[in-house]
N, C-alpha and C positions, 0 to 999 in steps of 0.2 A: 576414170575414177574407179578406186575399186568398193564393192561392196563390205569386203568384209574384211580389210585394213589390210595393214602391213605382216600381221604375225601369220595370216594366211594366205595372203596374196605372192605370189614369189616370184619375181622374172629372173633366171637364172642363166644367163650366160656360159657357164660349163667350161671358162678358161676357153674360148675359141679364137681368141688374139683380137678380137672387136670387144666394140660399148655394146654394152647389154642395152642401150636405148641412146636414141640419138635421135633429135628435134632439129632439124637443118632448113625447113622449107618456109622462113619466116613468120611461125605461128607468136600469136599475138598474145599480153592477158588473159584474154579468155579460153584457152587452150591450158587445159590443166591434167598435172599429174601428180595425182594423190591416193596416197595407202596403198604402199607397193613396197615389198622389201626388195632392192634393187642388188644382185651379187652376180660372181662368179665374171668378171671382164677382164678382159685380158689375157694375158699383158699386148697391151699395148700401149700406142704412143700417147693418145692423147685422149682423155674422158672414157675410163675404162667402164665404169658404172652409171654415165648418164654424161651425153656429148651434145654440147649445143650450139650451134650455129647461125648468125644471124637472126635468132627467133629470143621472143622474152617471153616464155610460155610463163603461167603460174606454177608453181613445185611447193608441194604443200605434205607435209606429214607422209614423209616415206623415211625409211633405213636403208642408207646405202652403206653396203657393209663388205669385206672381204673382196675387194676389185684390184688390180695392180695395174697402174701404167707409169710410164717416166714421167709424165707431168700431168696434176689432176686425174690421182688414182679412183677419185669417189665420181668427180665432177670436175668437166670443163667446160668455158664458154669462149667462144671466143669470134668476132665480128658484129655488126650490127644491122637490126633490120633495115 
């Protein structure tokens, strides 16, 4: 969680051809990410901006903005815990 929101908080990706964040390891509810401007993924294939994988974390009050991939440029999920 961040302290001081999304307008300052910035995970930036830099265009590296990956998700600027990705959640894969089954984390639960209580696993949360929140106030983060989430940019700069990709391109790639699949959750440029935020990739999720078998996990249902909470996501709460971020901007995912400016990410490019072929499917789910901001966010993908895909399987279950």
């Amino acid at each position: 969680m961040s302290t001081a929101g999304p307008d300052a908080t910035i995970l930036d990706g830099s265009s590296q051809g990956e998700s600027v964040v990705r959640i894969m390891d089954g984390e639960e509810p209580g696993t949360v990410l929140e106030g983060f401007t989430i940019t700069g993924g990709g391109p790639g294939v699949l959750g440029a901006g935020l990739y999720l994988f078998g996990s249902e974390p909470t996501i709460r009050g971020n901007l995912i903005t400016d990410n490019v991939a072929s499917y789910g440029g901001g966010s993908f999920a895909q399987g279950r815990p």
